[in-house]
N, C-alpha and C positions, 0 to 999 in steps of 0.2 A: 393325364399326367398330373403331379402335387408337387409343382416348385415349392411350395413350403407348406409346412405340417397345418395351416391353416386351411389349403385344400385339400387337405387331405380328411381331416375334423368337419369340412364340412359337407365331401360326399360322403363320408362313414355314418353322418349323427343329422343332416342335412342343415345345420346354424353355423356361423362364420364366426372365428374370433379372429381378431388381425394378433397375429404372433410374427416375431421377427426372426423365425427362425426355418431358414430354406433345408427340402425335405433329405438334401443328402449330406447336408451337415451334419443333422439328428442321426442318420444312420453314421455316419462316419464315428463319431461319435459314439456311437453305441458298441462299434464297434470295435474302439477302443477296450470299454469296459466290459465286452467278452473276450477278447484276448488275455485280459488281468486276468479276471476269474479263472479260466481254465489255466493260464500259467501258473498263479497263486496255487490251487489243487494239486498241477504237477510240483511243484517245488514244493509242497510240505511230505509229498510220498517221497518223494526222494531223501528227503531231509530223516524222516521215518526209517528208510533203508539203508541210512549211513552213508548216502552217497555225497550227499552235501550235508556239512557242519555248519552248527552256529560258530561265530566267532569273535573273541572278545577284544572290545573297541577301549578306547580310556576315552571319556569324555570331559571336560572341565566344566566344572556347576557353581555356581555363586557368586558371578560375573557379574558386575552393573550393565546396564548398556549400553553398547558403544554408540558416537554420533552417527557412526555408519551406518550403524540397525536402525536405528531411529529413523535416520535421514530414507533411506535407501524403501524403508516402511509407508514412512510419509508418502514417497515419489508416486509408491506403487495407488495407495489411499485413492491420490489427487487423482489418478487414471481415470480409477472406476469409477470415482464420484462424477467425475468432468463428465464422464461419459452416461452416466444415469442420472444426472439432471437434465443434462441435454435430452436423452427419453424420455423423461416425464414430462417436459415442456412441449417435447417436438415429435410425440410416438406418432404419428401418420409419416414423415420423414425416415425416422427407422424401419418400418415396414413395407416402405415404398422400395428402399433399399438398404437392404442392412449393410451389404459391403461397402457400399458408399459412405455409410454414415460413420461404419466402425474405423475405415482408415482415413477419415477428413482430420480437420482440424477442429470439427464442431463438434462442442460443449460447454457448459457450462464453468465457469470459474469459481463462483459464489460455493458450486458443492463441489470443486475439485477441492477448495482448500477447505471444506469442510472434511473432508474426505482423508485430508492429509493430515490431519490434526487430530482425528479421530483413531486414524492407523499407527501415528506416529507413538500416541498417550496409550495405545492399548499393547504396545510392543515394551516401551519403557516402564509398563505395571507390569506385564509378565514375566521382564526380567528382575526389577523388584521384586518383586512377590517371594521366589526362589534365593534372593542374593544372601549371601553369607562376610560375616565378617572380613573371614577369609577363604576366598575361592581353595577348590580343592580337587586333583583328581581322581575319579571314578571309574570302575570297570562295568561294563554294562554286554549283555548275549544281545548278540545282533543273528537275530535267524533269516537265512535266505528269503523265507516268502515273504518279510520284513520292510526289503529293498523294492518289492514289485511296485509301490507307487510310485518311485524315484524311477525306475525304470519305465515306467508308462512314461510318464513325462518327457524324460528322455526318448523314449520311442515315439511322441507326439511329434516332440520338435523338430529329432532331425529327419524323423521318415516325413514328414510337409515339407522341409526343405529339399530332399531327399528329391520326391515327388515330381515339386517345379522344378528344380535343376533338368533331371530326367526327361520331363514333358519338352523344357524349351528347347534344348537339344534334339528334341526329335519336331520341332516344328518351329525350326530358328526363324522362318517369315513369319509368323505370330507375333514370333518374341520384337522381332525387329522392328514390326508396324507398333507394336504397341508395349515397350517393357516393361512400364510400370505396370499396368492393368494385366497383364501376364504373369505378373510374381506375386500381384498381391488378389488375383480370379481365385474365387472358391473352389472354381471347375478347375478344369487341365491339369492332372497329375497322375503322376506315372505312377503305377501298383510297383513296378520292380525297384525302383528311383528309391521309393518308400521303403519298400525291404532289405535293400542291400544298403542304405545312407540310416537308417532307424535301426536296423538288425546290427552291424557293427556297430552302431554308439554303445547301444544296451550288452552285449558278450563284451565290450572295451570295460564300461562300466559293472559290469559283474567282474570280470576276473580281476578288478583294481581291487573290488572288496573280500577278494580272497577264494571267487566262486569259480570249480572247476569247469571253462567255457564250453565244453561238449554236454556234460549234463545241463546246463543252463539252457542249450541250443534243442537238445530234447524234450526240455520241458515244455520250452513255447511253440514244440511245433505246431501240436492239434491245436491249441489256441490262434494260431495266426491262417492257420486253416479258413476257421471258424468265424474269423474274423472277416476275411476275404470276400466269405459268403454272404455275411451282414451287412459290406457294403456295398456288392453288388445288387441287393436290394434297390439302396439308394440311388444308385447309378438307372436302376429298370424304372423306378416307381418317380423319379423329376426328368428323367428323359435327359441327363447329360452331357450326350453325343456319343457315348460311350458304344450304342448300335450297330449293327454290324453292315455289309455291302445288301445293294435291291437283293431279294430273294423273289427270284421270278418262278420259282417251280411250284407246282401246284404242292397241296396240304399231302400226303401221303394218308393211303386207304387206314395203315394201323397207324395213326394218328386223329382218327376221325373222331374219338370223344374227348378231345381237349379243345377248347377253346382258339379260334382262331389265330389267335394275338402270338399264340406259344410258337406258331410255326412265322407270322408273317404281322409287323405291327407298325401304327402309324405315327407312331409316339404326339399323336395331338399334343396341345398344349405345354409341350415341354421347357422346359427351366429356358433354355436357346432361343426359343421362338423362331425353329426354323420347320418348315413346312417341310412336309415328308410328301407331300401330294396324296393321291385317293386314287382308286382307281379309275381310269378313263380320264385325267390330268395326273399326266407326269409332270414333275419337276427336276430341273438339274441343278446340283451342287458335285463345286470344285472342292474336294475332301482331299486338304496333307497333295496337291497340285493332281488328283486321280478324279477324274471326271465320271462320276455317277445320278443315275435316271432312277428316282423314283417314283413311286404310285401305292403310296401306304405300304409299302411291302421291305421292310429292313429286317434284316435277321436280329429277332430280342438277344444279344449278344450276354449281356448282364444276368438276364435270366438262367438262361443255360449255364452259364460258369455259379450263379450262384448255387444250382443243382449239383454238379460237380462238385463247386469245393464241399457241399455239405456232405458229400457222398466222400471223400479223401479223408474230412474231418474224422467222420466217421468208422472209416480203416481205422489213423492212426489212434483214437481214443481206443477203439478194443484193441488192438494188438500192444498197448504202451505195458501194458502188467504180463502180458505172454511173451514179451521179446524183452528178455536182460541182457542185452547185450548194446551200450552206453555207445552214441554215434549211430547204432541203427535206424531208429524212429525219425530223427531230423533227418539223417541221408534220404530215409524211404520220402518225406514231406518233398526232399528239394525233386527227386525223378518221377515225385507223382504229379507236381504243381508242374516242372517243364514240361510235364507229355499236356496236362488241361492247356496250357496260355497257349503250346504250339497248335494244339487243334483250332481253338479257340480265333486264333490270329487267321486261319483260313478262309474267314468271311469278316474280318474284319477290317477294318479303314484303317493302315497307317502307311508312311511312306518307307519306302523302300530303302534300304543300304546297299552300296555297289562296293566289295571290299574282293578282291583276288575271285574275281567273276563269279562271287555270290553273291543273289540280290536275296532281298531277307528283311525283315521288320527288326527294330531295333529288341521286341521283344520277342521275336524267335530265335533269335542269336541270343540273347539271356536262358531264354527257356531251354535251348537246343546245350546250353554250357549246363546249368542247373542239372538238367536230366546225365547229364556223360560224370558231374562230379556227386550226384547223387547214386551212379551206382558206381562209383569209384569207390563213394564211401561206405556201401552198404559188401563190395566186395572186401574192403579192409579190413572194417570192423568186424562185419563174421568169420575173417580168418587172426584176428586177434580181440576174440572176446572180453579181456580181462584186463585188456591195455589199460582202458581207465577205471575198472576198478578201484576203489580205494581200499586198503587192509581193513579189514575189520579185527 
């Protein structure tokens, strides 16, 4: 396992650099910035097809700047600096643990206000630079795939928030024993939490700026697909608990030239530090209050779904230019993602929901809902093709 990209550079390359950056942050991350990409691609074909327009904003230019800019520049400044002095002075500290170190109180001051003074003077030249006698306003083409950095962003924030909300809910004794260390863990967050709390920010923020919210929702399907995939990477490759229940049955005959791990793995060394046992020592962990015996043998849970999603991804990328019919490709994403997470959750560790004598994972009841409104929408939409159309 590669808690952080540093083991991972150094079973690749066999030298060690201490970096402070844990290995499924980088994917997480990464993952981010394939979601843009393929969203930005869909949004300019559509943009090409008439389906979304650019649209004209008025902007005011020649502004001095205000103390708020300045000030609100500075504050941000002092952060970074505060916090990248304190690394250069104390990087065995950072590396030892970055979340520790990012949400402490430790830093440096000497380069927060160097920091703040720096951000503050480079905000008040920039609006110098532009300012005019007299301020004046402007019309400016705001093109759809424009806003996708604004929208990343927003999809960072509120799908993390999103995420832990999700997670402590379904593991309120976590949250209980420990809530600060629970809301501000790297680990513990909910894929769905992410996409339904991130997924509404970004179609909120799109249709404010004028973007028709079904094409926007088709745009980013194959992207969030793809995304999924990228970060279940992260989740197989630092071992985040993410694993599925013991897998006691033997390898299967057609299964016999893939590497062990793929059917049955021990997650050594993982981000957790929790023992999976080996064969011939079992070990027991109380998993979400479900009592499970291992012996190296946990279903790679991460890997399989990252296969999947790449495999979904992959549908909806060919089929986006063959199927014109605007609401289909997102409805097909949500009933192809509920059928993966519901299978998926079959060997997985999470607790149970007791609701009108179904007991259920909080993400089979998302997935089981996703999959019933995915082909609600794939039956609407192909019996009203042109609903959203726009005139050409």
């Amino acid at each position: 396992m590669y808690p952080t990209l540093s083991d991972l550079i150094q079973d690749l390359f066999g030298f060690y650099i201490p970096l402070p950056f844990p290995t499924f942050g980088f994917f997480v991350a990464l993952a981010f910035l394939t979601a843009a990409y393929f969203f930005t691609e869909e949004l300019k074909r559509k943009e090409s097809l008439g389906w979304l327009k650019a649209k004209k904003v008025k902007i005011k230019v020649g502004e001095k700047a205000s103390t708020f800019e300045v000030l609100s520049n500075a504050l941000i400044g002092f952060i970074i600096f505060f916090k990248l002095g304190e690394a250069l002075f104390n990087y065995d500290a950072l590396v030892a643990d970055p979340q520790h170190f990012i949400f402490s109180t430790q830093g440096n001051p000497l380069f927060g206000l160097i920091g703040a003074v720096l951000f503050g003077y480079q905000r008040y030249r920039e609006k110098e630079k532009d300012r005019l006698d007299e301020p004046k306003m402007v019309e400016e083409l705001q093109r759809p795939h424009e806003l996708v950095g604004n929208m990343t962003m927003i999809a960072a924030i509120a799908g993390i928030l999103g995420a832990k909300v999700f997670h402590n809910l379904e593991n309120l004794s976590e949250f209980a024993a420990d809530p600060i260390g629970a809301l501000v863990s790297f680990s513990g967050l909910s894929i769905y939490g992410g996409l339904i709390v991130g997924g509404g920010a970004v179609l909120y923020y799109a249709v404010k700026n004028g973007l028709t919210w079904i094409h926007v929702a088709d745009a980013c399907a194959p992207g969030l697909m793809a995304a999924y995939g990228v970060g279940r990477i992260g989740c197989q490759m630092s071992g985040d608990g993410d694993w599925g229940m013991p897998n006691t049955n033997p390898k299967p005959e057609w299964l016999s030239w893939a590497p062990d791990w793929v059917w049955a793995f021990d997650y050594q060394g993982n981000v957790l530090n929790k023992d999976l046992g080996e064969p011939g020592r079992p070990v027991e962990h109380i998993e979400n209050g479900i009592r499970m015996v291992y012996e190296g043998n946990a279903w790679p849970t991460p890997f399989y779904e990252t296969i999947m999603a790449f495999i979904i991804f992959g549908i909806l990328w060919s089929l986006r230019k063959k199927i014109r019919i605007p609401g289909f490709i997102f409805s097909l994403y949500l009933a192809l993602n509920g059928v993966e997470r519901f299978l998926i959750e079959k060997i997985r560790i999470n607790p149970d929901y007791h609701f009108l004598g179904i007991e259920a994972t909080q993400a089979e009841l998302i997935a089981v809902l996703m999959f019933l409104i995915g082909l609600a929408g794939i039956f609407y939409f192909s019996k009203n093709p042109n609903r959203f159309k726009p005139n050409q």
